[in-house]
C-alpha positions, 0 to 999 in steps of 0.5 A: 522532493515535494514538501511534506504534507503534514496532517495534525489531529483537528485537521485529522478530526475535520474529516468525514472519516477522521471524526469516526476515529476520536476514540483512537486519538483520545484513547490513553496508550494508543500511539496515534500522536507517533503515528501522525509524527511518522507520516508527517515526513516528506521522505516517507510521503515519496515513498507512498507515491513511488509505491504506486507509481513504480511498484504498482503498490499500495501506497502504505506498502512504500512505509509499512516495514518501516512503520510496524518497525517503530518500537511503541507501534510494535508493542501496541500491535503486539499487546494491544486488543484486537478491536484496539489494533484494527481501530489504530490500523483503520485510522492509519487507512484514513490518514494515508487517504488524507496524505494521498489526497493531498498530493493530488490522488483519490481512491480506486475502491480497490485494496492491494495486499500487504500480507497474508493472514493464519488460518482463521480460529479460536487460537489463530493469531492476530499477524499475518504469517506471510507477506509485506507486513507483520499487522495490516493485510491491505491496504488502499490503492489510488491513482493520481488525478489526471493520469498515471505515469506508466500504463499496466503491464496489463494494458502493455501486454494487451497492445502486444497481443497477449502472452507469447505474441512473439513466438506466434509472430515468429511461427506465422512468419517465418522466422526462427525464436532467437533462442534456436536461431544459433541451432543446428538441426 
């Protein structure tokens, strides 16, 4: 297991998007120092790349139940304002961008789902109601820098022919499905 990369808050701070976030590290009762402390372990870090690689996820969806599952995470979400909630969960994106890229991946510009939102309105809630996780609804894919480890199943599928390319391999050919093949007529 790689060594963790383990990010402070001025290193946090020196970067283009961290600095945007200063109000969230110096804000009293917001918990990003436990934030940070979470990240900061190798264990967790493998995760978010196994989460790309093997899951063809999000990298926060490799940690996230077990993030919004630390007690003082969980009160914040819970009792937290709205705009203090979705600054917290936007500087998490920044951090787990600084993490990934460290380990040798960028940004793809596209968002995986973490969780499905209630219906919007004055009394809808700030939770999802379905999904991976309880407080974030997606979060950033990358890719690692000089290749993937797999190919999608996407481009898989497309080198067989699309769906079902075997039973009309079969039909052309002559040859009988395996699931009849023991059938009498």
């Amino acid at each position: 297991m790689k060594p963790p990369e383990r990010i402070a808050r001025d290193q946090f701070l020196a970067d283009r998007h961290g600095k945007t976030f200063a109000d969230v590290l110096n804000e009293p009762g917001t918990p990003f120092d436990e934030v940070l402390s979470f990240f900061n372990h190798a264990e967790r870090q493998q995760r978010m790349e196994d989460a790309e690689i093997h899951h063809d996820r999000a990298p926060l969806a490799g940690v996230v139940r077990e993030l919004e599952s630390e007690p003082v995470l969980g009160r914040f979400f819970e009792t937290a304002d709205r705009r203090r909630s979705t600054r917290l969960r936007q500087a998490i994106g920044v951090l787990v961008r600084l993490i990934m890229e460290r380990r040798g991946w960028v940004t793809t510009g596209k968002k995986g789902s973490l969780g499905v939102r209630s219906a919007t309105g004055p009394l809808s809630q700030d939770h999802n109601t379905g999904g991976l996780a309880l407080w974030f609804i997606r979060a950033e894919r990358y890719h690692r820098v000089g290749g993937v480890h797999f190919r999608s199943t996407r481009e898989r599928c497309a080198d067989l022919g699309g769906v079902g390319h075997h039973r009309e391999r079969e039909r052309t050919e002559g040859g009988a499905p395996a699931a009849d093949a023991g059938r009498q007529p």
